[in-house]
MIDOSE-1310 file (N, C-alpha, C; in nm, 2 decimals, decimal comma, always signed):
residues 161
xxxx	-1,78/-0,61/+0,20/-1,74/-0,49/+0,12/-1,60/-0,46/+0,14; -1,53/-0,43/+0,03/-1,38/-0,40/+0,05/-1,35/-0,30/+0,13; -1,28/-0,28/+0,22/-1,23/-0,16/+0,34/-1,10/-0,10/+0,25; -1,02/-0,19/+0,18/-0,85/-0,18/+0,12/-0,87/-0,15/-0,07
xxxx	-0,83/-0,05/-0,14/-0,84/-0,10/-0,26/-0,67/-0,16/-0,26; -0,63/-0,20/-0,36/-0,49/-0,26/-0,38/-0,49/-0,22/-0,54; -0,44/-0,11/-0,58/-0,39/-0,11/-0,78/-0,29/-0,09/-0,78; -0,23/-0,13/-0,89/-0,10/-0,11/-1,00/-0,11/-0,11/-1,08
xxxx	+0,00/-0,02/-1,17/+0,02/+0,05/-1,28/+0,00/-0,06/-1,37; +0,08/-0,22/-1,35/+0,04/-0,32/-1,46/+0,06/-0,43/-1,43; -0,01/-0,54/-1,47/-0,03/-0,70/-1,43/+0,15/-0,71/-1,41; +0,29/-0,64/-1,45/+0,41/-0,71/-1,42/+0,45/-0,67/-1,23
xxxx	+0,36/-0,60/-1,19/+0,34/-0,49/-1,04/+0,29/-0,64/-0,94; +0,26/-0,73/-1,02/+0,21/-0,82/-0,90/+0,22/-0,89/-0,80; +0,35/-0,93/-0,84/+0,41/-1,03/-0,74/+0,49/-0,92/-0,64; +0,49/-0,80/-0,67/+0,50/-0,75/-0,52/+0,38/-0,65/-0,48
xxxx	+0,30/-0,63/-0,54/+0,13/-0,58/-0,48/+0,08/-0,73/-0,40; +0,11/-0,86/-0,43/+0,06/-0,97/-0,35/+0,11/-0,92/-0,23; +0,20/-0,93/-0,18/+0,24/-0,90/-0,06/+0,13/-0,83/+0,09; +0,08/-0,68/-0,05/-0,02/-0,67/+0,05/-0,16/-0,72/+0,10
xxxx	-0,16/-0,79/-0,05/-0,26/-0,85/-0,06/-0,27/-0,99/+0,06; -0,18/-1,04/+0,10/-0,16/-1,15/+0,17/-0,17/-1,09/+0,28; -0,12/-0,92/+0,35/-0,15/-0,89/+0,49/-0,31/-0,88/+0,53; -0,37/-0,82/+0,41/-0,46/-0,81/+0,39/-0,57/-0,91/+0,43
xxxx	-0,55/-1,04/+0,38/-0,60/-1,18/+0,47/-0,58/-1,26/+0,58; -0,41/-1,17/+0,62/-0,36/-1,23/+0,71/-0,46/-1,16/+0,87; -0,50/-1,06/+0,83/-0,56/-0,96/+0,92/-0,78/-0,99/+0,92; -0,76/-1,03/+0,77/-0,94/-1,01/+0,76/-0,98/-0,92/+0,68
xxxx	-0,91/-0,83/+0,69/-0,97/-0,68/+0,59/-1,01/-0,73/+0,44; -1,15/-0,68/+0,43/-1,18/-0,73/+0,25/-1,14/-0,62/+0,18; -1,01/-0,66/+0,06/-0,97/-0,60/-0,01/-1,02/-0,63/-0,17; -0,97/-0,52/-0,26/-1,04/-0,56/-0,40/-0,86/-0,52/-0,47
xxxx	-0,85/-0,60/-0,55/-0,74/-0,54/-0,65/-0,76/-0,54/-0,77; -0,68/-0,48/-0,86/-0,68/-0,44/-0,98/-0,56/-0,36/-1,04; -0,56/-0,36/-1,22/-0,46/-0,29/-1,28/-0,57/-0,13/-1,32; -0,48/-0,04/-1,28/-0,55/+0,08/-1,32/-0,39/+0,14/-1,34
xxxx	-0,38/+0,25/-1,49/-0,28/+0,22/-1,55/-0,31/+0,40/-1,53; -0,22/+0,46/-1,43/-0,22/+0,64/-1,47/-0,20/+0,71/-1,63; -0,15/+0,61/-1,71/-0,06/+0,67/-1,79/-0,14/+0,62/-1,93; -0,16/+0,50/-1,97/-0,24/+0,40/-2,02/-0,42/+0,42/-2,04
xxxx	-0,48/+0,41/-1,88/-0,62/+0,42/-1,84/-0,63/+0,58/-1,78; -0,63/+0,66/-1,83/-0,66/+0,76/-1,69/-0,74/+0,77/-1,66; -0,85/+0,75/-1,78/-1,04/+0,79/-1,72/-1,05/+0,68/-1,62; -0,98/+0,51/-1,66/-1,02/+0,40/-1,58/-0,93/+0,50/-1,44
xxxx	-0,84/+0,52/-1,37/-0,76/+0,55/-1,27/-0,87/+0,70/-1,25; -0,92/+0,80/-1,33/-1,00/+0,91/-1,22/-1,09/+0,82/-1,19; -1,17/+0,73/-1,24/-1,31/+0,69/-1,22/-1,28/+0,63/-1,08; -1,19/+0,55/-1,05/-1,19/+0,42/-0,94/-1,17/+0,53/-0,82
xxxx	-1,04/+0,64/-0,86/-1,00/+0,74/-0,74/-1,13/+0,81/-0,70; -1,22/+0,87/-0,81/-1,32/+0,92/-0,77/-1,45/+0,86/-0,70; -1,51/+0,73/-0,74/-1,57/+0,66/-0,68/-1,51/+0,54/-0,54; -1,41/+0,57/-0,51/-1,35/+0,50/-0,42/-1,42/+0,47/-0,26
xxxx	-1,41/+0,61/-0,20/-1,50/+0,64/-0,12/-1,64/+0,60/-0,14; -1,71/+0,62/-0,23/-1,90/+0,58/-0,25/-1,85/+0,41/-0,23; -1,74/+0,37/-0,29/-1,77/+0,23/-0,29/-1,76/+0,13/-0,16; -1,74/+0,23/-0,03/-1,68/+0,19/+0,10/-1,54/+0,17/+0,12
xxxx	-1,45/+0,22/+0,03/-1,30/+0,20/+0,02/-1,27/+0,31/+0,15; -1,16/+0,26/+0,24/-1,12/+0,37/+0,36/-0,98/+0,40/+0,32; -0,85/+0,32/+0,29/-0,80/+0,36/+0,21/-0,71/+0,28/+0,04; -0,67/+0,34/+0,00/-0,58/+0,29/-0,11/-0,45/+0,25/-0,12
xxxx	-0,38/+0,11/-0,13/-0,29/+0,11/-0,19/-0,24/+0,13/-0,33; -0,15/+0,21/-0,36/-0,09/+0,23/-0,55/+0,03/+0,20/-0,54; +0,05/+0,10/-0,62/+0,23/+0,08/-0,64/+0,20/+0,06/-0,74; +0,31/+0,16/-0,86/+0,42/+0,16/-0,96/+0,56/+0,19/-0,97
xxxx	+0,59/+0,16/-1,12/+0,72/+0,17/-1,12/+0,76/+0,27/-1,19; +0,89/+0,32/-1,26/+0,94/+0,36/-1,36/+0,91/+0,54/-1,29; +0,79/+0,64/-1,38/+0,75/+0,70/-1,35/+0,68/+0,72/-1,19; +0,61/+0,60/-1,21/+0,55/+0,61/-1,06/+0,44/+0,73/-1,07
xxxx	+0,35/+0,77/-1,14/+0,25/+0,85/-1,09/+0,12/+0,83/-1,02; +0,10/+0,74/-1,04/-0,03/+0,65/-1,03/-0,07/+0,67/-0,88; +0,05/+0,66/-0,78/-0,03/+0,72/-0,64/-0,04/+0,86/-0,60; +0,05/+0,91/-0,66/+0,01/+1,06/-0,63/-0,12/+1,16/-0,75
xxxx	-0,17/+1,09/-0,87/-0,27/+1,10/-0,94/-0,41/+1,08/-0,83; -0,40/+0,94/-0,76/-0,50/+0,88/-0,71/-0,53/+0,99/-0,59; -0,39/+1,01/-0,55/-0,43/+1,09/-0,39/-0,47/+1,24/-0,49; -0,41/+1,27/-0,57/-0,53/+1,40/-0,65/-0,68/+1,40/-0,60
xxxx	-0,70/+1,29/-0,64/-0,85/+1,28/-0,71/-0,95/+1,26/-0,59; -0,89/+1,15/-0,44/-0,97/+1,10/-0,38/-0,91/+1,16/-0,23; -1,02/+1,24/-0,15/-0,96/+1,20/+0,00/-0,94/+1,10/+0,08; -0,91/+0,99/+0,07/-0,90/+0,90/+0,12/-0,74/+0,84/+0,14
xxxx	-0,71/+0,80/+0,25/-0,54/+0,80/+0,24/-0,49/+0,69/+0,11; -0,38/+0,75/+0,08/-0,33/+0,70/-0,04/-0,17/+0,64/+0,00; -0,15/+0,52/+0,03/-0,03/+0,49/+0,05/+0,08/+0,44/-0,09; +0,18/+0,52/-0,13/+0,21/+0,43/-0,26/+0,39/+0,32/-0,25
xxxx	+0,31/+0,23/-0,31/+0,43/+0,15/-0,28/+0,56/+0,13/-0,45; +0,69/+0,21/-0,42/+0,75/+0,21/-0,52/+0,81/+0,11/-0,58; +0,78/+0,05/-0,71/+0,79/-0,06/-0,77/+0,95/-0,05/-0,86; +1,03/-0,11/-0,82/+1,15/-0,16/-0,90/+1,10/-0,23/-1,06
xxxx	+1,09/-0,18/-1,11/+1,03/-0,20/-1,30/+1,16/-0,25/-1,38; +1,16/-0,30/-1,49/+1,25/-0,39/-1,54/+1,30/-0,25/-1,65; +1,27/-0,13/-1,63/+1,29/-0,02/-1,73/+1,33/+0,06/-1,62; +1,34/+0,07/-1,48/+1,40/+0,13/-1,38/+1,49/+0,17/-1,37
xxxx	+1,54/+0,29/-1,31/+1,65/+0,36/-1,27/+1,72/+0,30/-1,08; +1,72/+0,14/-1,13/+1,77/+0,10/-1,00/+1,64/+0,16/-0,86; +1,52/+0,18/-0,91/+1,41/+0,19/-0,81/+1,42/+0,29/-0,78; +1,51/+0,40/-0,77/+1,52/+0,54/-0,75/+1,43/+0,62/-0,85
xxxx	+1,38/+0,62/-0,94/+1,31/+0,67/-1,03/+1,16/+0,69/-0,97; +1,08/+0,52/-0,93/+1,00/+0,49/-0,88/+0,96/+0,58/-0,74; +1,08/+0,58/-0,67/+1,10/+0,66/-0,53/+1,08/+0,74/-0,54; +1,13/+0,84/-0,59/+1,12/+0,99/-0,60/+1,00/+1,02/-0,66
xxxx	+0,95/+0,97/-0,73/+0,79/+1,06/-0,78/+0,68/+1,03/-0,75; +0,69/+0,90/-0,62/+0,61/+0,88/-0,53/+0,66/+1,00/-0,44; +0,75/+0,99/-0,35/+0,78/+1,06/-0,22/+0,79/+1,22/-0,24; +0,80/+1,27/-0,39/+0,81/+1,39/-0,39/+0,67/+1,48/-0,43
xxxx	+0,59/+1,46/-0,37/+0,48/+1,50/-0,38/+0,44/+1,65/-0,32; +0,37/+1,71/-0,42/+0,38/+1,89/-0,35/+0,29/+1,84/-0,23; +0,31/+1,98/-0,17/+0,23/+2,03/-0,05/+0,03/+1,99/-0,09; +0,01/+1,98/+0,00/-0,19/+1,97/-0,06/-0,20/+1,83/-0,10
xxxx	-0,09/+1,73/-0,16/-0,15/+1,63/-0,22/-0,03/+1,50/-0,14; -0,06/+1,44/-0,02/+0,01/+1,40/+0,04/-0,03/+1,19/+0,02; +0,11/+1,18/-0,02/+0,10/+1,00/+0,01/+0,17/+0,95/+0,01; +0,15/+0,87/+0,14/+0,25/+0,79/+0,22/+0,31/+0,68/+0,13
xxxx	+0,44/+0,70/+0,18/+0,50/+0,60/+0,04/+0,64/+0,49/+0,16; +0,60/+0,38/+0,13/+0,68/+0,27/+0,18/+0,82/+0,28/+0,12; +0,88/+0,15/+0,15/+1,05/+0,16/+0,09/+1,02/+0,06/-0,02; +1,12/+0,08/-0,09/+1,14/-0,01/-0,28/+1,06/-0,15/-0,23
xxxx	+0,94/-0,14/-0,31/+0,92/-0,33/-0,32/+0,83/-0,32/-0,19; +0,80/-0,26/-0,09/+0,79/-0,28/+0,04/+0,63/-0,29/+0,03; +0,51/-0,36/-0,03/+0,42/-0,38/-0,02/+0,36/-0,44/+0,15; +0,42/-0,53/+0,15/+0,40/-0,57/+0,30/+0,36/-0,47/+0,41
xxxx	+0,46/-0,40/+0,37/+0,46/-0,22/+0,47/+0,34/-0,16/+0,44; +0,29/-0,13/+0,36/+0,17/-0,08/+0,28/+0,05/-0,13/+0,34; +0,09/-0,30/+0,35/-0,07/-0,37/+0,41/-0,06/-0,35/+0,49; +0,03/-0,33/+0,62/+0,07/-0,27/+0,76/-0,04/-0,19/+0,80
xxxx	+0,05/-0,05/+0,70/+0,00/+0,08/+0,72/-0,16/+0,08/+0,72; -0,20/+0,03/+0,61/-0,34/+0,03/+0,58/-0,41/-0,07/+0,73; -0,34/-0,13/+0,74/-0,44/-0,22/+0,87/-0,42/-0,13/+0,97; -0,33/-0,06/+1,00/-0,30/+0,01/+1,12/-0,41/+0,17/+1,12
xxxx	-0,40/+0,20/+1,01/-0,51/+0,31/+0,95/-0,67/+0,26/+1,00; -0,66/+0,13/+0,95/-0,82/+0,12/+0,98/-0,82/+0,01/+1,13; -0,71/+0,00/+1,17/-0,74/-0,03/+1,35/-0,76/+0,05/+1,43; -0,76/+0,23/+1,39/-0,83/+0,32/+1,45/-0,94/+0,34/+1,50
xxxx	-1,03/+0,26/+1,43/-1,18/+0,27/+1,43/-1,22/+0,13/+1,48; -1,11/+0,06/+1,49/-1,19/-0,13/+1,50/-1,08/-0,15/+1,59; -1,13/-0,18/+1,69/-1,07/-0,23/+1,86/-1,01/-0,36/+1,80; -1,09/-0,44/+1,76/-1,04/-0,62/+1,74/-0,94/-0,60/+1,64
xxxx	-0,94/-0,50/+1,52/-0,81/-0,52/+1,40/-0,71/-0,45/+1,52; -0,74/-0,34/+1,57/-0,62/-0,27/+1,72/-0,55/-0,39/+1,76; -0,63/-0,53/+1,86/-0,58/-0,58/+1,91/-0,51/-0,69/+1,81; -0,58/-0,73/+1,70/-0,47/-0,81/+1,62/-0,30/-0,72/+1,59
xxxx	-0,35/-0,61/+1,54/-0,22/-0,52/+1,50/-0,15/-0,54/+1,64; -0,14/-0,51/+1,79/-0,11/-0,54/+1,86/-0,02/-0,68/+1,92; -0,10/-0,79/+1,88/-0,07/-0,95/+1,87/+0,07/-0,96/+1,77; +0,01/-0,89/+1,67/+0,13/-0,90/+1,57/+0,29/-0,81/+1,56
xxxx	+0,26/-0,69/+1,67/+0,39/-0,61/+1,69/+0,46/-0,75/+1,83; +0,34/-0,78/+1,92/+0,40/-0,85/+2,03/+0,47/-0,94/+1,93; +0,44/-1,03/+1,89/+0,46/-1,12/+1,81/+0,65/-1,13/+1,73; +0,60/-0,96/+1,69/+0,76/-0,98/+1,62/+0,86/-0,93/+1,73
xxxx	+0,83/-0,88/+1,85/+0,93/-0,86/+2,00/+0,95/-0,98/+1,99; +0,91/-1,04/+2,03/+0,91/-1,20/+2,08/+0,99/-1,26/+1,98; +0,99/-1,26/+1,89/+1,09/-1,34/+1,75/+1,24/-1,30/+1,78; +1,20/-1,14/+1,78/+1,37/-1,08/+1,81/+1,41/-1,13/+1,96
xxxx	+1,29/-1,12/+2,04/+1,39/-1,16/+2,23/+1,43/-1,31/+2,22; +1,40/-1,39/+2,09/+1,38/-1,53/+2,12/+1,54/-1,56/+2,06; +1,57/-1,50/+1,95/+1,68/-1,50/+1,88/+1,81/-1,39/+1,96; +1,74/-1,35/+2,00/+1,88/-1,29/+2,10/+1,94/-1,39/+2,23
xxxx	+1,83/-1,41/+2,24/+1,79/-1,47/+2,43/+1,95/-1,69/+2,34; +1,89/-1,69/+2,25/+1,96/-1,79/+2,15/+2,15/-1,74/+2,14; +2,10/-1,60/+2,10/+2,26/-1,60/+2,05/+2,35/-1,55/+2,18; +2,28/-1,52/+2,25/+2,33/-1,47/+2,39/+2,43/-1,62/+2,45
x	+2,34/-1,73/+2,46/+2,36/-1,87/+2,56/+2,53/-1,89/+2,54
């Protein structure tokens, strides 16, 4: 059963929603993805935010572009953490458009929003979210911070000689 949902505003959102999708396997976590379109689908985007939780979802990733509403809609609808990842769109204000209407979310309706494009960050967050509850995803999350020390001490320890 999926633990991760993964949506975007539209099939052009993919090649950087993969991103999380790949942490997502790199870790184990069964994820589900899909286009659910705020602006386009709404009833499709309340339906999935509102049934999210019944469906065993713990939390959501949403990345769009342009407007960007789609994660701060979802985090409306659903308690469940809502992380959104802001998409650089080919109709974009240089990604800054996307930024701000993720990050600027009122008071009461809060979602964690990565940096431009930063889906990877997103499957992080979401693994790190649900390593709270799961000792063995803790200790992979763990393996994997050791993991990037070790890259940096290896390439210093290199440029030091």
């Amino acid at each position: 059963m999926a633990q991760v949902g993964i949506i975007m505003g539209s099939k052009s959102d993919l090649n950087i929603m993969n991103d999380a999708a790949e942490i997502m396997k790199a870790f184990g976590i069964d994820f589900e993805m899909t286009v659910v379109s705020a602006h386009r689908t709404p009833e499709r985007m309340y339906n999935y935010a509102k049934d999210a939780a019944k469906r065993g979802l713990k939390v959501i990733i949403a990345g769009a572009g342009g407007a960007a509403h789609l994660p701060g809609m979802v985090a409306s609808i659903t308690t469940l953490p809502v992380i959104g990842v802001p998409v650089k769109s080919s109709n974009s204000i240089d990604g800054w458009d996307s930024i701000l209407s993720i990050l600027q979310m009122p008071n009461g309706i809060p979602v964690a929003t990565v940096a431009l494009n930063a889906a990877k960050n997103a499957g992080l967050l979401a693994a790190q979210i649900l390593a709270t509850s799961n000792p063995e995803l803790a200790q992979k999350m763990q393996d994997y911070k050791d993991d990037l020390r070790n890259k940096v001490e290896e390439t210093a320890a290199e440029m030091e000689k």
